[in-house]
C-alpha positions as CSV (number, residue, x, y, z in Angstrom):
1,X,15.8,-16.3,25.3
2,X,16.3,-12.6,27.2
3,X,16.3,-9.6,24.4
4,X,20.2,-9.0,25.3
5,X,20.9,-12.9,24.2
6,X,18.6,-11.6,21.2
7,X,20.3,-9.2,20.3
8,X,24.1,-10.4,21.2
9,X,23.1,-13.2,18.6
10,X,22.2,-11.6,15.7
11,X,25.1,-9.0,15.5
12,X,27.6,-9.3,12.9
13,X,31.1,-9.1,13.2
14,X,31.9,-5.7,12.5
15,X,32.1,-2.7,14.6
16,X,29.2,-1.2,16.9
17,X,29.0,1.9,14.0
18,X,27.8,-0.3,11.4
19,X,25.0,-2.2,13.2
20,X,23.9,0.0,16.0
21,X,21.2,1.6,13.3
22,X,19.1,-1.1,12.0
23,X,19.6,-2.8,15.4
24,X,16.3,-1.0,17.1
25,X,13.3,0.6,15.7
26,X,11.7,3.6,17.1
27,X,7.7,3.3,16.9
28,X,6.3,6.1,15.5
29,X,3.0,6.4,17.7
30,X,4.4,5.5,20.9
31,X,8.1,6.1,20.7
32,X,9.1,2.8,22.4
33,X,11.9,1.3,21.4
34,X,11.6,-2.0,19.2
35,X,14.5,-4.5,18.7
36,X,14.1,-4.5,14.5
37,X,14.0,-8.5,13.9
38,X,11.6,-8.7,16.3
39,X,9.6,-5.7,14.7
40,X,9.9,-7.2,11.1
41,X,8.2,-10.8,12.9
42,X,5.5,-8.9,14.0
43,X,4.8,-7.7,10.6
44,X,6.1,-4.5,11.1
45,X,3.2,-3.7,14.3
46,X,4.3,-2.3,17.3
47,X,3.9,-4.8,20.0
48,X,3.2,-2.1,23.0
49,X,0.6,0.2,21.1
50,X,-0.5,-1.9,17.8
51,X,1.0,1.0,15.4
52,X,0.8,-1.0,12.1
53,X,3.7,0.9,10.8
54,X,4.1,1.6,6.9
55,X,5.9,-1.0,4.9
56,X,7.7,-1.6,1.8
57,X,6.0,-3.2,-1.7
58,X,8.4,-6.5,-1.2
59,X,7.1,-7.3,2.5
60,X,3.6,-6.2,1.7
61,X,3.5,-8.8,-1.4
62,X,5.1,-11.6,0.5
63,X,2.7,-11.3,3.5
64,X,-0.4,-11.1,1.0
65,X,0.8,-14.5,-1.5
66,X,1.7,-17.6,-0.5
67,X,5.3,-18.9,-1.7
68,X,6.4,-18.7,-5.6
69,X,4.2,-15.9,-6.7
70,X,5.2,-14.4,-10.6
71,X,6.3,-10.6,-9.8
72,X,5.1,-8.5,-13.1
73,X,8.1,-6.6,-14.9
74,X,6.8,-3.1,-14.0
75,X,6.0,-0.8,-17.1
76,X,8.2,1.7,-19.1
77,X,6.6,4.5,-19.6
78,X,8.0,8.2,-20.8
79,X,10.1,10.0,-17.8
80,X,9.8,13.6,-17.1
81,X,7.4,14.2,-19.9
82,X,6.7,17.6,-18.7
83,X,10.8,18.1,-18.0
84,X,9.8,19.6,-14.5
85,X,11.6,20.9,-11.9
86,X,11.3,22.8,-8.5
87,X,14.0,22.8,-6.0
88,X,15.6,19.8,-7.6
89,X,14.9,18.1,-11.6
90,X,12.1,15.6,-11.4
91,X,14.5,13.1,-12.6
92,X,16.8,13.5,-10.2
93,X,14.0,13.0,-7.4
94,X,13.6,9.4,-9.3
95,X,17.0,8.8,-9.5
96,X,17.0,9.2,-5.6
97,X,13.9,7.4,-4.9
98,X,15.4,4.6,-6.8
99,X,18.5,4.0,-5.2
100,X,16.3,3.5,-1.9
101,X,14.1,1.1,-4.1
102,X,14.5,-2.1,-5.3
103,X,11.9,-1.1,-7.6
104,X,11.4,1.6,-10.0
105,X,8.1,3.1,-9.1
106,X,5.9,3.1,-6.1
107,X,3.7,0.2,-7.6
108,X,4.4,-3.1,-7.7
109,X,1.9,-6.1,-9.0
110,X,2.3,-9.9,-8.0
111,X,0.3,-13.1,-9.4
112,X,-0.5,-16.2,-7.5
113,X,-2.5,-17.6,-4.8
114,X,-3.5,-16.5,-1.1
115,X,-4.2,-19.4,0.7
116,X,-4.2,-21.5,-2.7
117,X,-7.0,-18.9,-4.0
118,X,-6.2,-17.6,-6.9
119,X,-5.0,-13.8,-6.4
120,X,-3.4,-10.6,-8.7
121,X,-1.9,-8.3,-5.6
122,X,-1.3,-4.9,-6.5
123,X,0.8,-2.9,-3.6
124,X,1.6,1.2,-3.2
125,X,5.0,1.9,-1.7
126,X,4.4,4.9,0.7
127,X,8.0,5.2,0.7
128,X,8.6,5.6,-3.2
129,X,8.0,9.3,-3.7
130,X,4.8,9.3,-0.6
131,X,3.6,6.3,-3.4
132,X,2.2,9.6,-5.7
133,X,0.4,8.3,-8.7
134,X,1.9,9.1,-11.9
135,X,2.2,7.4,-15.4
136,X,3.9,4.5,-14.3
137,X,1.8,4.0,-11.1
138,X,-1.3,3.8,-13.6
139,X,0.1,1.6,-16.1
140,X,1.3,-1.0,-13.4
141,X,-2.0,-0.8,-11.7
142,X,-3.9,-1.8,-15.3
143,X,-1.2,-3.9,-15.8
144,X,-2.3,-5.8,-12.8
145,X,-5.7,-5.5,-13.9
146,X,-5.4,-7.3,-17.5
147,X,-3.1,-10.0,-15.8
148,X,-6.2,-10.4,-13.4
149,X,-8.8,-10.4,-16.2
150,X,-6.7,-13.0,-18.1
151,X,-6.3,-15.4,-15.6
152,X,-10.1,-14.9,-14.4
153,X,-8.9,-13.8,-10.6
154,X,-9.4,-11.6,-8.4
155,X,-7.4,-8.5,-8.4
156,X,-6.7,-7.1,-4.4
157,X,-4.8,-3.6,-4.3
158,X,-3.5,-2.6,-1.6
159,X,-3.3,1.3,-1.6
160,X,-0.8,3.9,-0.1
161,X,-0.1,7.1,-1.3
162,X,-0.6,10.9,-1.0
163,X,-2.0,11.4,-4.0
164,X,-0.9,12.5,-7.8
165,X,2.4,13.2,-9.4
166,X,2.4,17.1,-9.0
167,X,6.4,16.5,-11.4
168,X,3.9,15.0,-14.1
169,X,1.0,17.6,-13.9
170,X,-2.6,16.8,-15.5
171,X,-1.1,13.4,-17.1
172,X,-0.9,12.4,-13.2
173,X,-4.5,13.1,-13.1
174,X,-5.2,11.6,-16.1
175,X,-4.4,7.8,-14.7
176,X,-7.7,8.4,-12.2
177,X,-10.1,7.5,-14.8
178,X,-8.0,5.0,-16.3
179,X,-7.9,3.2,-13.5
180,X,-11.6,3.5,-13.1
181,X,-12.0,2.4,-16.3
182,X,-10.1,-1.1,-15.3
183,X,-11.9,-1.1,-12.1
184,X,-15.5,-1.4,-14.3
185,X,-13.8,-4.1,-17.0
186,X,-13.0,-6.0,-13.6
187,X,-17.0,-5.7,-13.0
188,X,-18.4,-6.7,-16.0
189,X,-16.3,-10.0,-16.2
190,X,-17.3,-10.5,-12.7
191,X,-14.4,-10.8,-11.0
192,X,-13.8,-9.7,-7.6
193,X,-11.8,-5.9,-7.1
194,X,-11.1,-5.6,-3.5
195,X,-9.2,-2.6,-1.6
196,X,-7.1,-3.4,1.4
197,X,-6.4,0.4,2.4
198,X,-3.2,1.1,4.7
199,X,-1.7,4.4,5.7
200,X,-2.1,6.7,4.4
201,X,-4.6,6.8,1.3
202,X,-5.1,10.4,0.5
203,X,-5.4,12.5,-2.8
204,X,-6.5,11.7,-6.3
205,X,-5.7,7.7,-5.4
206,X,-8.9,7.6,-2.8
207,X,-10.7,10.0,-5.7
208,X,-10.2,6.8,-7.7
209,X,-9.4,3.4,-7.7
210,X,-9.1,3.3,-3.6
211,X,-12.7,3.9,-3.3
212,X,-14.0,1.7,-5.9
213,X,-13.7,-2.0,-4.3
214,X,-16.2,-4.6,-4.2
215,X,-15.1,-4.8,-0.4
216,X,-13.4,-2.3,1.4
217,X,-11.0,-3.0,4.2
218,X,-8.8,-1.3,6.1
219,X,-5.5,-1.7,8.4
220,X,-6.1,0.0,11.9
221,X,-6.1,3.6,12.6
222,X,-4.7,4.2,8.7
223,X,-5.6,7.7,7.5
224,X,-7.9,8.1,4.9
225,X,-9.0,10.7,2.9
226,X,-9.3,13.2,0.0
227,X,-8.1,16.7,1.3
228,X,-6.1,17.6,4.4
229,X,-8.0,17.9,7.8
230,X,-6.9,21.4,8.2
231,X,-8.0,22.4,4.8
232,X,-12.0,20.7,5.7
233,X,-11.5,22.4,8.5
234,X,-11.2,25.8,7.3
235,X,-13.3,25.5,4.3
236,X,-16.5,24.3,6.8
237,X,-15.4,26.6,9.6
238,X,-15.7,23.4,11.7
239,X,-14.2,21.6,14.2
240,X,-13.6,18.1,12.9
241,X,-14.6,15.3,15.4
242,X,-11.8,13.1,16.7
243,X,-11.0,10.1,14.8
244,X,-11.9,12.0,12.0
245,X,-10.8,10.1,8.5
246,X,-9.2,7.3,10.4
247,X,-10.3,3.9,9.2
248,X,-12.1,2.8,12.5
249,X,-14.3,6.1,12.3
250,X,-15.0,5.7,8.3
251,X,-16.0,1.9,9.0
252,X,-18.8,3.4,11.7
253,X,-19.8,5.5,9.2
254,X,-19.5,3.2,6.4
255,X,-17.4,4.2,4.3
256,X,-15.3,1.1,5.2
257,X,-16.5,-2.6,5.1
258,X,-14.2,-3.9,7.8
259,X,-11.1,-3.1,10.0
260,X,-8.6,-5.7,9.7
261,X,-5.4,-6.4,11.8
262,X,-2.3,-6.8,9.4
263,X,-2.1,-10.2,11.1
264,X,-5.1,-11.2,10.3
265,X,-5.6,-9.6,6.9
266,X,-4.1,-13.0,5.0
267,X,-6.7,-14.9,6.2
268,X,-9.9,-12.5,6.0
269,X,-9.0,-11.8,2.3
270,X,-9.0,-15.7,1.7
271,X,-12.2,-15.8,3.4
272,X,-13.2,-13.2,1.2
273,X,-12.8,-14.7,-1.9
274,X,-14.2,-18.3,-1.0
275,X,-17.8,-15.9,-1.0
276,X,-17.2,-13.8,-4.5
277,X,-15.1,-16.4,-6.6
278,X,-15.9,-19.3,-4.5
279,X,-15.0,-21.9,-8.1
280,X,-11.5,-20.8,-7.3
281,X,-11.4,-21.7,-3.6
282,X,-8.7,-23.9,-2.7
């Protein structure tokens, strides 16, 4: 079937203004032109330039788990504890964040099986406030943890964010080592804590729980770091090499484990956990 019979077919009925929108997607990297079912098939890669573009917690969690996963209820925790506000009140950022959301914070935790392996998935909206880690970030990601610890599985977190809460101030920084501390209780029951880490992972969340995996994997040419290139940059009075803190240059200089297409990813992290929990392998 040509793209235009594509693309006749799946209009609605309605007028041209309603659909014309979502009908194409512009890659970011490449700037061709994508018809948008046909990007969403492709897992949300650009099929001219292999831009794995960013995606939401939903579609990350239904590529990871196979069919009929539990999704956790994601924690309450005290809003706008610090009752902050800059150009606009911090609860009025959230209020806008969540209307764009179908969930309330940038982390999201689902339970069941990869492949019929036994899995907790914890996924970092990018596009729920940059996925910045606050309070409820940090609960839902020990949340995941304990369900992970109580069903003796392995917990695989799949990180995107640009770092702390600045609306929540030091209790933002506070959820690095609680995290870490989860990360070590994961340890010490012996149960497998891997990092899948997608574009970008930046800020206090690589200062903490993105860095900490038993396995570390990342999605191709996702950025990865702590502080801004231009900031290293200036503070060393150096020019950066290219490729610098992009996955496929921190794997050659092992910082990552491996460099995993998104197509792929399913199947390598079942693979993975045949060798560390291999009693729960399908």
């Amino acid at each position: 079937m040509s793209w235009l019979n594509r693309v006749r077919n799946s209009l609605p009925f309605g007028s041209k203004r309603e659909t014309s929108d979502h009908l194409w997607t512009k890659c970011p990297n490449c700037s061709q032109m994508i018809f948008s079912k046909e990007y969403e098939e492709n897992l949300y890669v650009c099929p001219r330039c292999d831009y794995h573009g960013r995606i939401g917690a939903d579609a990350r969690l239904n590529q990871l788990l196979d069919a009929g996963y539990d999704l956790l209820a994601q924690p309450v925790v005290k809003e706008d504890p610090l009752k902050f506000r800059d150009s606009k009140r911090y609860t009025d950022r959230l209020k806008q964040a969540r209307a764009k959301s179908a969930h309330n914070d940038a982390f999201s935790v689902g339970a069941g099986t990869i492949e019929g392996r036994k899995a907790v998935v914890g996924v970092q909206d990018f596009m729920f406030m940059a996925g910045s880690m606050g309070m409820a970030v940090g609960e839902a990601f020990c949340q995941g943890a304990e369900r992970a610890l109580r069903d003796r599985s392995a917990y695989i977190v799949v990180t995107a964010a640009g770092g702390a809460r600045m609306q929540e101030g030091i209790l933002s920084l506070m959820q690095m080592p609680k995290a870490t501390v989860m990360t070590r209780r994961l340890r010490e029951a012996g149960l497998p804590y891997i990092v899948v880490l997608s574009d970008p992972t930046t800020g206090g969340v690589t200062a903490s729980y993105a860095m900490l995996g038993d396995v570390q994997i990342a999605e191709p040419g996702a950025l990865i770091g702590f502080a801004g290139q231009r900031v290293i940059q200036e503070t060393i009075r150096e020019q950066l090499p290219d490729g610098f803190q992009r996955a496929e240059y921190l794997h050659k200089h092992g910082m990552v484990d491996r460099v995993v297409h998104r197509k792929d990813l399913r199947s390598e992290l079942a693979t993975i956990l045949d060798y560390l929990q291999p009693a729960h392998a399908a």
